[in-house]
Kinemage of the C-alpha trace (Angstrom):
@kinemage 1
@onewidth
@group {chain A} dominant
@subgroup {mainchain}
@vectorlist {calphas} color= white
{ca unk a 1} P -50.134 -2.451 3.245
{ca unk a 2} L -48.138 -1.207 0.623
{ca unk a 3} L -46.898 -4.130 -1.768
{ca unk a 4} L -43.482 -4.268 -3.227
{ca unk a 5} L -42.690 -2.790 -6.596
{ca unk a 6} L -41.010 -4.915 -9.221
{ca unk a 7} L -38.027 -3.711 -11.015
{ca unk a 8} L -38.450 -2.701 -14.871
{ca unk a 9} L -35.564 -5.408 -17.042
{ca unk a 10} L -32.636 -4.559 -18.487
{ca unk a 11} L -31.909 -4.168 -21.864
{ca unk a 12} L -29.180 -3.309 -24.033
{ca unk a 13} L -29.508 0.677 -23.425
{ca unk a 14} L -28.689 0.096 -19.857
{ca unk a 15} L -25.255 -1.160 -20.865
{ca unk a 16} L -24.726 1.700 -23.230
{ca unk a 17} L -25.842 3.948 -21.183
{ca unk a 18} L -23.768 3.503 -18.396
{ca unk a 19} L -20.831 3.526 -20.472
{ca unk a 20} L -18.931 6.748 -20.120
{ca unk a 21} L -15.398 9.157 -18.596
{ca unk a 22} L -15.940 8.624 -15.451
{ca unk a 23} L -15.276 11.701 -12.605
{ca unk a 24} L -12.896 11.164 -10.328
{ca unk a 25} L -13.776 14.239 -8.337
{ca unk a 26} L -13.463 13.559 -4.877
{ca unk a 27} L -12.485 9.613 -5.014
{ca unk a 28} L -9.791 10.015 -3.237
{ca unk a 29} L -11.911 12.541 -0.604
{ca unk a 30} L -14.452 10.133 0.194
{ca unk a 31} L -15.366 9.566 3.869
{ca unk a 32} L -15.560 5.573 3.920
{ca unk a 33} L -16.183 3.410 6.389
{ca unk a 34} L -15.429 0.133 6.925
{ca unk a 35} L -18.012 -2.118 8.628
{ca unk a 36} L -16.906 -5.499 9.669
{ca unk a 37} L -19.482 -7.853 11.260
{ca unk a 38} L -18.429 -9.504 14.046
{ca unk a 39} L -19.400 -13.163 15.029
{ca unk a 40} L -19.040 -13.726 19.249
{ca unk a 41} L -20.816 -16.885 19.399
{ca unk a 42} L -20.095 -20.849 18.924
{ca unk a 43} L -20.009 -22.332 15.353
{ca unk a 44} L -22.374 -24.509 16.650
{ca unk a 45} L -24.553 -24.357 13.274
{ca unk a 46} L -21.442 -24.861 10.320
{ca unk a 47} L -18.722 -26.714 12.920
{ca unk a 48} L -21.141 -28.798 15.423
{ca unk a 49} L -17.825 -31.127 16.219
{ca unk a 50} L -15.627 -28.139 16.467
{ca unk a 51} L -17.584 -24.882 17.928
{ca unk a 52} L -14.458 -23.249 18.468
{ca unk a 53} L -13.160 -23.321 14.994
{ca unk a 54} L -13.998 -21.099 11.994
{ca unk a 55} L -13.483 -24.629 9.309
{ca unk a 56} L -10.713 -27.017 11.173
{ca unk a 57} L -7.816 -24.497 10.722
{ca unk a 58} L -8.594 -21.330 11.959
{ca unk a 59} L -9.787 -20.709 15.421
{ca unk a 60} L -12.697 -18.530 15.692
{ca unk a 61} L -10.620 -16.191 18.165
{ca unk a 62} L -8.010 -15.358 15.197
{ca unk a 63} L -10.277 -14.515 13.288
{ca unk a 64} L -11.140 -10.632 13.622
{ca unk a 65} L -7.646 -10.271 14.472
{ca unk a 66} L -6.596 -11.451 11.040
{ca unk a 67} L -8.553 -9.150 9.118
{ca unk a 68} L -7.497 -6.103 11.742
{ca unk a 69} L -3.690 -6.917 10.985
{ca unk a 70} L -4.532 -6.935 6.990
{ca unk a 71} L -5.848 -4.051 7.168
{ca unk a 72} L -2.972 -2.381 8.928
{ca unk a 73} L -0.211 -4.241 6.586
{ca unk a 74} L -1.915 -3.157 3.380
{ca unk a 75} L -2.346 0.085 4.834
{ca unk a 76} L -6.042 0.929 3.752
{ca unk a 77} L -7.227 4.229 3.174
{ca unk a 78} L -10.314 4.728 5.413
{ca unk a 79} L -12.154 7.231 7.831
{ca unk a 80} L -13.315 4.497 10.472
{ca unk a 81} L -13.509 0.709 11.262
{ca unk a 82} L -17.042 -0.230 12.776
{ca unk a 83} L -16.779 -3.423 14.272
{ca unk a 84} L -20.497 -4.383 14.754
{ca unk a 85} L -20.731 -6.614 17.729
{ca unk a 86} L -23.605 -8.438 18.500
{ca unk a 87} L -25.091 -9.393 22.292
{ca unk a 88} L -26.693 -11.883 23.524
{ca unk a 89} L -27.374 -13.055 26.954
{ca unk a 90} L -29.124 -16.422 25.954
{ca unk a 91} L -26.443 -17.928 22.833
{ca unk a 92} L -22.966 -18.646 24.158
{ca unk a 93} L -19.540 -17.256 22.910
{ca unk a 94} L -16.187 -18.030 21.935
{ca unk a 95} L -14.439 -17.611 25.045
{ca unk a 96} L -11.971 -14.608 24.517
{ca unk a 97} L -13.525 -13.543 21.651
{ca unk a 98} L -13.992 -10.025 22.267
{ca unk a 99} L -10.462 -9.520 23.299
{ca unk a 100} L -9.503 -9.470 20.162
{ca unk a 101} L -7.983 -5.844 20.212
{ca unk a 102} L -4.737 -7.374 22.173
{ca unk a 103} L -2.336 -7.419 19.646
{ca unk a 104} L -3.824 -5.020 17.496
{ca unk a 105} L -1.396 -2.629 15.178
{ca unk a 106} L -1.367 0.826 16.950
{ca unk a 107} L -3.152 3.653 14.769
{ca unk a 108} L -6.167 1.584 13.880
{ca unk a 109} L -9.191 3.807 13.586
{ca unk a 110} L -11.381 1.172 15.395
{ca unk a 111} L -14.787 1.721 17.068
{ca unk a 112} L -16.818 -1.161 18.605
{ca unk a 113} L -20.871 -0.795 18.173
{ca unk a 114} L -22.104 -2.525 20.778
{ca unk a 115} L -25.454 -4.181 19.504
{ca unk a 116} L -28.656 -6.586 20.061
{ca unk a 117} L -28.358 -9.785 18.721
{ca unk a 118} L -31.317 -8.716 16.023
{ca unk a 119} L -31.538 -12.475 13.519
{ca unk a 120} L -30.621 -10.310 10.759
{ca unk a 121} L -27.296 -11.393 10.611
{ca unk a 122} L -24.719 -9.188 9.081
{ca unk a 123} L -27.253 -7.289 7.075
{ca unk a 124} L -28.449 -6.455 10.919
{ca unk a 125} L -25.477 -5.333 11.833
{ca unk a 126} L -24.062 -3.390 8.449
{ca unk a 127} L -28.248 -1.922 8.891
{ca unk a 128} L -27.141 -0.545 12.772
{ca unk a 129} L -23.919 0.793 11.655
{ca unk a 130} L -25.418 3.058 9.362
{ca unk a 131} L -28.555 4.100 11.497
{ca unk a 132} L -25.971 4.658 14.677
{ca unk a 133} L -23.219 7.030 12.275
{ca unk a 134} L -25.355 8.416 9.856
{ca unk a 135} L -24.288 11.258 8.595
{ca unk a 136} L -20.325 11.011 9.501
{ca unk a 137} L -19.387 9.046 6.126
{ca unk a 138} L -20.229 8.922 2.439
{ca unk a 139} L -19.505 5.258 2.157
{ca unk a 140} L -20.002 2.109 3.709
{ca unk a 141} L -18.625 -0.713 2.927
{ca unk a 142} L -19.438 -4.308 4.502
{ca unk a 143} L -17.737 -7.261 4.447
{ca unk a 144} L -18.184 -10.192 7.329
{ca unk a 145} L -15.293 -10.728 9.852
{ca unk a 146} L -14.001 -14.084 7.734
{ca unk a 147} L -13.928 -12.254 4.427
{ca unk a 148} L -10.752 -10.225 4.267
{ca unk a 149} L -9.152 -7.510 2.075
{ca unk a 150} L -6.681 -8.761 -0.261
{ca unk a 151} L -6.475 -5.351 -2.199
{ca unk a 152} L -3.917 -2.750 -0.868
{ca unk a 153} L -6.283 -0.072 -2.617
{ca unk a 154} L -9.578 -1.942 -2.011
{ca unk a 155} L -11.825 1.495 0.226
{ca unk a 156} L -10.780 3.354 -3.376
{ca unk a 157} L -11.246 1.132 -5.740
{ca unk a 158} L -14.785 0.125 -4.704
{ca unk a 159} L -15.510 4.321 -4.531
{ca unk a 160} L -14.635 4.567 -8.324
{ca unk a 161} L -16.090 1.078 -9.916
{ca unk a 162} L -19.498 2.152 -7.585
{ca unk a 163} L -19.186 5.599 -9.707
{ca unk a 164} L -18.778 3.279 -12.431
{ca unk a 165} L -21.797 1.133 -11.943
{ca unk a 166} L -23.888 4.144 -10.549
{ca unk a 167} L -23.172 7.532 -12.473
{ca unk a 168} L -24.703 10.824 -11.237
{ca unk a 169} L -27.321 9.776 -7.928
{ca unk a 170} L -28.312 6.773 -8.493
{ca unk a 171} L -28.887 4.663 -5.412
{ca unk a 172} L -27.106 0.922 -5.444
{ca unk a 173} L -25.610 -1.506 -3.998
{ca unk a 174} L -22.558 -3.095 -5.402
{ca unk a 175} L -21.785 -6.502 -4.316
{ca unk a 176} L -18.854 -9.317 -5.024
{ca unk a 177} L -21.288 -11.389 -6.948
{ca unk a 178} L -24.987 -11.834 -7.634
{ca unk a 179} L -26.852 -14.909 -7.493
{ca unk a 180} L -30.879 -15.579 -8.117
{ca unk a 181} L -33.101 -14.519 -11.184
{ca unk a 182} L -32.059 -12.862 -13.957
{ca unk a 183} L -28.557 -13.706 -13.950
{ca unk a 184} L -29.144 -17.345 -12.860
{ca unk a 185} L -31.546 -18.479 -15.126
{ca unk a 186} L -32.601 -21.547 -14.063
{ca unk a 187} L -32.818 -20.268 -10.060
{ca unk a 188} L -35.633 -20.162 -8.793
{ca unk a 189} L -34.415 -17.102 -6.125
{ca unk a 190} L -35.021 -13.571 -6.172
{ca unk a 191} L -31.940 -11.323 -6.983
{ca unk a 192} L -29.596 -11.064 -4.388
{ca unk a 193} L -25.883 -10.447 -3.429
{ca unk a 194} L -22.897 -12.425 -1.924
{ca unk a 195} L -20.145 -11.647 -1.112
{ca unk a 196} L -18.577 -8.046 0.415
{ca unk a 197} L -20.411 -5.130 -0.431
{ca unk a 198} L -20.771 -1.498 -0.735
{ca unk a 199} L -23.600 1.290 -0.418
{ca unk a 200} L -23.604 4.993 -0.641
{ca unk a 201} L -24.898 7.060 2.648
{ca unk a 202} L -27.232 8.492 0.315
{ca unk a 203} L -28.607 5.116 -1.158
{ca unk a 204} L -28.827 3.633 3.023
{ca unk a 205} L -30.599 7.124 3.632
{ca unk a 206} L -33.029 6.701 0.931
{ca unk a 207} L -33.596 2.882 1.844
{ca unk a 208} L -34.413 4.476 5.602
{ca unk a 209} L -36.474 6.853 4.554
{ca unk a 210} L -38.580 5.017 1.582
{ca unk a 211} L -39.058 2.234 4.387
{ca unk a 212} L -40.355 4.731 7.647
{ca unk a 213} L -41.543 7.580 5.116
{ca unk a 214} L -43.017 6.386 1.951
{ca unk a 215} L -44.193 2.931 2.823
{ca unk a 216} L -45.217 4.027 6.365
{ca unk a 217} L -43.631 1.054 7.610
{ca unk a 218} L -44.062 0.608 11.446
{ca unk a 219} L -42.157 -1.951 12.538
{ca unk a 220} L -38.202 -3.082 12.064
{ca unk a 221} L -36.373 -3.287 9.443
{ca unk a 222} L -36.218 -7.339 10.072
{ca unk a 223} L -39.956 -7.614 9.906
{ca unk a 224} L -40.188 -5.711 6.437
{ca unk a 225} L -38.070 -7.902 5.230
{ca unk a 226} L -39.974 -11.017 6.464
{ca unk a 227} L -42.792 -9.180 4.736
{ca unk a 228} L -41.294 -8.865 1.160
{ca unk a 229} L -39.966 -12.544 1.505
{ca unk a 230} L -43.172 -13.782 2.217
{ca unk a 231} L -45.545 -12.112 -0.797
{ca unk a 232} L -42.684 -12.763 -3.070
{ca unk a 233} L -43.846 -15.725 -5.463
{ca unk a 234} L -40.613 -17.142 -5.882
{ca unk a 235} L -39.281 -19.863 -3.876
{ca unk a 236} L -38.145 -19.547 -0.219
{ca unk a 237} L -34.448 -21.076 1.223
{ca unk a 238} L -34.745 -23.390 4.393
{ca unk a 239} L -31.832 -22.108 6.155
{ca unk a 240} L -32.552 -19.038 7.556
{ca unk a 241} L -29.819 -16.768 6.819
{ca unk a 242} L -30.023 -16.901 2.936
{ca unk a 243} L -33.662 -15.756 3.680
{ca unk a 244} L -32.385 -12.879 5.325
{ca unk a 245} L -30.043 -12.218 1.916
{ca unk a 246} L -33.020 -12.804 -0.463
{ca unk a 247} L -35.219 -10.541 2.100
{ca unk a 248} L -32.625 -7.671 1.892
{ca unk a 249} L -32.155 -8.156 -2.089
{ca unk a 250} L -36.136 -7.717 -2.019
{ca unk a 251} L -35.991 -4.195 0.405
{ca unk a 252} L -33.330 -2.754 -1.918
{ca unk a 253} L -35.800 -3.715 -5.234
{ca unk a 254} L -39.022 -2.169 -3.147
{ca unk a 255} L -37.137 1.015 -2.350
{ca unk a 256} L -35.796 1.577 -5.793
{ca unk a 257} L -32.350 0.344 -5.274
{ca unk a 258} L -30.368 -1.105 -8.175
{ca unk a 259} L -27.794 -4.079 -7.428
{ca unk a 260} L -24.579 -4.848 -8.815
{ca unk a 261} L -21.841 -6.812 -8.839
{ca unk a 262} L -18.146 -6.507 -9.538
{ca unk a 263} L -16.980 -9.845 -11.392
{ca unk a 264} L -16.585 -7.814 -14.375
{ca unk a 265} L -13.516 -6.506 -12.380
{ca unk a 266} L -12.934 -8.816 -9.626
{ca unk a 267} L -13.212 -12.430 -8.491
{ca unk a 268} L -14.925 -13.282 -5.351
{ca unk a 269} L -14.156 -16.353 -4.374
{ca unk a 270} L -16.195 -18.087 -1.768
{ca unk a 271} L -15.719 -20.682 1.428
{ca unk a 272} L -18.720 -23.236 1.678
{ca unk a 273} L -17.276 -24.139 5.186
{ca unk a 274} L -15.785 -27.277 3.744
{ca unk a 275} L -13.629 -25.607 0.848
{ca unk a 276} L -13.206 -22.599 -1.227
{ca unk a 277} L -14.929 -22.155 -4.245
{ca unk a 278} L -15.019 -19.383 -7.053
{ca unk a 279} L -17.821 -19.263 -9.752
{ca unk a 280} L -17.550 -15.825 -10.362
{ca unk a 281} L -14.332 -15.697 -12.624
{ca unk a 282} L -16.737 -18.103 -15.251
{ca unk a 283} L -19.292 -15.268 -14.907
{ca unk a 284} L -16.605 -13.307 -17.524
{ca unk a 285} L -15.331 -16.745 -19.645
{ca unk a 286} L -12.210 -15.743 -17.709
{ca unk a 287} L -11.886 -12.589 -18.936
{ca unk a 288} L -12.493 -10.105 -15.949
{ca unk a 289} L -10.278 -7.285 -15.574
{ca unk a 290} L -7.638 -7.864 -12.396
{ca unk a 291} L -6.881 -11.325 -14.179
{ca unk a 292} L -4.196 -8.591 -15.778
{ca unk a 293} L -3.002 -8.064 -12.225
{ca unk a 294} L -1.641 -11.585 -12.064
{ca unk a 295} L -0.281 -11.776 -15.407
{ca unk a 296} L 2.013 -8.406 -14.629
{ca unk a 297} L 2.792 -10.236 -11.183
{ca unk a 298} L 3.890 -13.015 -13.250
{ca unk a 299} L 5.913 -10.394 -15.807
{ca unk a 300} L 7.409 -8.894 -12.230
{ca unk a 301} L 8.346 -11.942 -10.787
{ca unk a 302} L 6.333 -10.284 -7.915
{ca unk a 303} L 3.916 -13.580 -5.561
{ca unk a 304} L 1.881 -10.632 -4.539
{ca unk a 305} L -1.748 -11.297 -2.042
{ca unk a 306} L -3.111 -8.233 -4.696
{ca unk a 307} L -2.210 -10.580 -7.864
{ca unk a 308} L -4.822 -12.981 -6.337
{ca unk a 309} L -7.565 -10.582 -8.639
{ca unk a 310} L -9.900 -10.317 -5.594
{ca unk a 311} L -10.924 -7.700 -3.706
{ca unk a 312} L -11.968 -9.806 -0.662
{ca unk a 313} L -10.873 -13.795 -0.114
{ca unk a 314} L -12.131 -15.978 2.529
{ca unk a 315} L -9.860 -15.770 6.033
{ca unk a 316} L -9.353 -19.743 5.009
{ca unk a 317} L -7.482 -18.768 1.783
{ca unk a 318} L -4.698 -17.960 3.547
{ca unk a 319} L -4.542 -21.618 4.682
{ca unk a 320} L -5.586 -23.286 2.020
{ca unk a 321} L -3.848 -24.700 -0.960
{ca unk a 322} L -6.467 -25.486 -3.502
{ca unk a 323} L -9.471 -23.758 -4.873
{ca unk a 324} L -12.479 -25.381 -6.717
{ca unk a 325} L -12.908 -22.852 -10.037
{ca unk a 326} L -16.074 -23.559 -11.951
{ca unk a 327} L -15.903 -23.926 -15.101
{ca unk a 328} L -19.357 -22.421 -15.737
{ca unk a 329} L -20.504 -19.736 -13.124
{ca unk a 330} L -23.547 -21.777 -11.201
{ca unk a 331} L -23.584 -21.708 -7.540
{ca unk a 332} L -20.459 -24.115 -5.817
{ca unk a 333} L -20.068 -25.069 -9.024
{ca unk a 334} L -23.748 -27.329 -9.474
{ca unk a 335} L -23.807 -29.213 -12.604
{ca unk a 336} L -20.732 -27.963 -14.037
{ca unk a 337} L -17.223 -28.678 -14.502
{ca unk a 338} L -14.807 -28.175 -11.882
{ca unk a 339} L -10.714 -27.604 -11.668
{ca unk a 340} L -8.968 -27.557 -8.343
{ca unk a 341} L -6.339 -24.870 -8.628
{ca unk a 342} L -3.608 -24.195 -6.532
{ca unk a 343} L -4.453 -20.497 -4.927
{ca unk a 344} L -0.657 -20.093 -3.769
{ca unk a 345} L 0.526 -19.810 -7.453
{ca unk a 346} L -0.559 -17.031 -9.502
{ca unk a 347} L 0.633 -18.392 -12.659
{ca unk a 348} L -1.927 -21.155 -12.133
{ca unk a 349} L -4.726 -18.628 -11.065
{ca unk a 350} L -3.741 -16.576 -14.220
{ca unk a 351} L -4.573 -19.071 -16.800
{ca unk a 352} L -7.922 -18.429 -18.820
{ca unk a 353} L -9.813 -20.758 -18.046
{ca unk a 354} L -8.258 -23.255 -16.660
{ca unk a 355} L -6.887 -25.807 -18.072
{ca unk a 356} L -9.339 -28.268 -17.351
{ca unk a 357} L -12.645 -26.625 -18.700
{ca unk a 358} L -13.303 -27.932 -21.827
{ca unk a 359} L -14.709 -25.704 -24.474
{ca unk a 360} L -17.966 -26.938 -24.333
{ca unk a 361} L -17.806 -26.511 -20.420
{ca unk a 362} L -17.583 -22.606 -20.746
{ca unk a 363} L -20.274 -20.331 -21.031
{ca unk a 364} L -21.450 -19.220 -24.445
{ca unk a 365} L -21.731 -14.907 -25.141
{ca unk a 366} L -25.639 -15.183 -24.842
{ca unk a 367} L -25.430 -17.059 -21.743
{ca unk a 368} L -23.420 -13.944 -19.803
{ca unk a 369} L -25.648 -11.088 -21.456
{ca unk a 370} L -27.562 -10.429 -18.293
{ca unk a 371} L -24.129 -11.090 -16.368
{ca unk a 372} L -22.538 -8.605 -18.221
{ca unk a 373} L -25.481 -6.037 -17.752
{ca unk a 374} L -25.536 -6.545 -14.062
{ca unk a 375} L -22.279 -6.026 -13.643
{ca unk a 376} L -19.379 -2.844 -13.614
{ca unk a 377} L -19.435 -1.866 -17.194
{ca unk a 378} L -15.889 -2.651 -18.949
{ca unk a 379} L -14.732 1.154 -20.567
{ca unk a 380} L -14.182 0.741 -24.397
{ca unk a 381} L -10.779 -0.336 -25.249
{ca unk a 382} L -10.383 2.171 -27.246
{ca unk a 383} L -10.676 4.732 -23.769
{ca unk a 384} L -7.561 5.770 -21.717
{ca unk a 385} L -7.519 4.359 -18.553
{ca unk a 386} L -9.529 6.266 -16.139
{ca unk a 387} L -7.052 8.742 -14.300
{ca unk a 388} L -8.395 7.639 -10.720
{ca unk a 389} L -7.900 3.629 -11.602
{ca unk a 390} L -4.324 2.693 -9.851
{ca unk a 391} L -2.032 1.449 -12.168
{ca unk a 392} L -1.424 -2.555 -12.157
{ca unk a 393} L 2.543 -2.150 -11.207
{ca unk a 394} L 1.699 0.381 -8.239
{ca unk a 395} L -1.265 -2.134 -6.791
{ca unk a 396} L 2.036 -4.927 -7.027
{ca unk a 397} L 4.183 -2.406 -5.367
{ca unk a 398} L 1.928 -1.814 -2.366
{ca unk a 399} L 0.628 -4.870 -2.201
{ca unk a 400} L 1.845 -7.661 0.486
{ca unk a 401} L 3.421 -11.181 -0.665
{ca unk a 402} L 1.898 -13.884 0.028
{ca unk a 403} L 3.529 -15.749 2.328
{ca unk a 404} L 3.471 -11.907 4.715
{ca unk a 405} L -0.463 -12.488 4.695
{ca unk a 406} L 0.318 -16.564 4.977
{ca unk a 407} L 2.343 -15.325 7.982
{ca unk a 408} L 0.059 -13.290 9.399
{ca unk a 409} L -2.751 -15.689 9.703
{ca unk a 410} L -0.517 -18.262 10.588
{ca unk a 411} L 0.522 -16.214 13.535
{ca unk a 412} L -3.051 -15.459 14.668
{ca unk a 413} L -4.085 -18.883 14.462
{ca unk a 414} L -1.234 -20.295 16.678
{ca unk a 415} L -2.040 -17.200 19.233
{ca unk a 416} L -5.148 -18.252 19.427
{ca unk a 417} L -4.913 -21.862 19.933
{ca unk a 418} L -2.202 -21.495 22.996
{ca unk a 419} L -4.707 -19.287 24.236
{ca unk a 420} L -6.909 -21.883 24.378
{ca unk a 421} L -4.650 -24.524 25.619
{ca unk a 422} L -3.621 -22.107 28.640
{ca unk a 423} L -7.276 -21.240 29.623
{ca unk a 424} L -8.395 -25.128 29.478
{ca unk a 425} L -4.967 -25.909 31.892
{ca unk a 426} L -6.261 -23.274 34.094
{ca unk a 427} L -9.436 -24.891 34.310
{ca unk a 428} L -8.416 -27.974 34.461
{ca unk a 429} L -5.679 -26.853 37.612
{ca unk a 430} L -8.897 -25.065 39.576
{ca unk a 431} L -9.455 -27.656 42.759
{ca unk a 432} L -13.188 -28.866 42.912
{ca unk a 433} L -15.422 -26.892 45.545
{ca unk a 434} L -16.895 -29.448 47.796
């Protein structure tokens, strides 16, 4: 059996290299889809005490709904939305789960893929989406049901900073933030990605047919991965489903397939199903480019969702009030400082850094150089904007306040739970059958 290849490093040239005018030919042509993966069953695993609940303020059932309604208030510009749905006669569901579509925004290009329960998790499902529409879209972007768009130009945005990270045909895969060796030195995981995500049909093609063609592989997609996992060297997670991100990080590396990240750009900040954390913005010493977006929000006057500087944010951010930022960008902020910053405020989210990192808290230059080289290269300051990069004030414009999305969710949520409340009276009113 063929054994995995391992990835050449990155120097220097690679930064230079990819620095250039970008094309904006056919940005705003680009057939994308939007693949959200879809979570039927009990939160039995994260929420044992509350298997209904998606953390202890959003019901599971307002969930999908949420991100639907986003969608359709920031008006997204998009071919499709693939919600992957997975079945499975022998784990239990939220009940009412899959009527989600009641309330639904009319105009909503929404198909349901209909699929088997495969313990690949969303990589499973983003994996069937492809394989079932191939062909019908140049892009495909993935982000789970509880991350949500936050970005009124998010589908184009990720099109042109992929150009960005991937000039001419290269095949990649660029994610909210990267995690494992090189850029976390002292991890002892492979490279892989967190956070939303996006691939080109050409790089999925290429994955398919390095996997079935090149290696020969005969079996799924789920046992190649297995495969990788287990003759890598490095150390393997317990919990299964951070296997299944370090086995896909090692099937992209096999077939040839860079990965990026985009918290040169963006922040992605991240819900440890007990509160939000964001190590990313540390991954730039603060200095990533949407931070700009919240100081012209705070020039505007404008409390926009956009002005957040993410292109995704956890459903729960929209209940929240605080955010843990780390002060140094290690995973939920291990063995560094930490601020809790109130996420409802730009011009608290806007300072850089915070104002409790100390200086000796932040990272140094050397310790981002990898960071820097995984991530969207930063144009020269001396370069004109690119001409298909939407200007800060028109992102504001478009954009949503907060309190709409607040509202939004909010409404969802209390949907939801009177849902609930009427089927359990109903159940409650059915007479025994003697």
């Amino acid at each position: 059996m063929r054994r995995p290849t391992v990835p050449a490093p990155l120097t220097y040239q690679h930064e230079e290299a990819s620095r250039g005018r970008q094309s904006c030919e056919s940005v705003s042509d680009a057939r994308i889809a939007y693949v959200i993966t879809a979570n039927p069953f009990l939160q039995g695993c994260n929420y044992p005490e509350h298997p209904l609940q998606n953390g202890d303020k959003v019901p599971a059932t307002s969930v999908l709904p949420i991100h639907l309604r986003l969608i359709a208030a920031l008006k997204l510009r998009l071919l499709a939305i693939l919600v992957c749905m997975p079945n499975d006669i022998e784990t239990s569901e939220v009940p009412g789960y899959r009527q989600f579509g009641r309330r639904m925004p009319d105009g909503l290009p929404l198909e349901v893929l209909q699929m088997p329960n495969n313990s690949l998790g969303s990589y499973g499902e983003f994996l069937h989406a492809f394989a079932t529409t191939r062909g019908r879209f140049d892009y495909y972007i993935m982000t789970e049901e509880d991350y949500v768009p936050s970005n009124p130009y998010v589908t184009d945005e990720l099109v042109r900073i992929y150009r960005l990270a991937f000039p001419g045909k290269q095949y990649g895969m660029l994610a909210g933030v990267l995690q494992g060796q090189p850029v976390e030195k002292s991890s002892s995981y492979s490279l892989h990605a967190e956070g939303s995500h996006i691939m080109s049909a050409s790089s999925l093609s290429h994955l398919f047919d390095h996997t079935y063609s090149t290696v020969g592989w005969k079996g799924s997609m789920a046992d190649r991965m297995s495969f990788l996992r287990n003759a890598s060297k490095r150390e393997h997670p317990c919990f299964y489903f951070s296997g299944v991100q370090l086995g896909f990080g090692l099937l992209l590396s096999d077939a040839g397939i860079l990965i990026r990240d985009w918290v040169s750009h963006y922040r992605t900040p991240y819900w440890n199903h007990g509160r939000i954390f964001d190590w990313s913005a540390a991954a730039t010493n603060f200095s990533y480019v949407s931070l700009k977006l919240a100081h012209r929000a705070i020039e505007m006057g404008e409390n926009k969702l956009a002005a957040q500087g993410a292109l995704f944010v956890p459903v729960q951010w929209l209940f929240e009030q605080n955010a843990v930022v780390c002060c140094y960008p290690t995973d939920l902020c291990t063995k560094a400082a930490l601020c809790n910053v109130n996420i409802r405020n730009v011009t608290a989210l806007a300072k850089s850094p915070p104002s409790c990192c100390a200086a000796n808290s932040l990272p140094s230059s050397h310790d981002l150089r990898v960071r820097r080289l995984m991530s969207v290269p930063i144009p020269w300051k001396r370069e004109k904007p690119s001409r298909c990069e939407a200007d800060f004030a028109d992102v504001l414009h478009h954009s949503i306040s907060i309190d709409e999305a607040r509202r939004i969710a909010f409404d969802e949520a209390k949907f939801a739970r009177d849902e609930q409340t009427r089927i359990m009276n109903l159940l409650t009113d059915v007479p025994s059958v003697v």
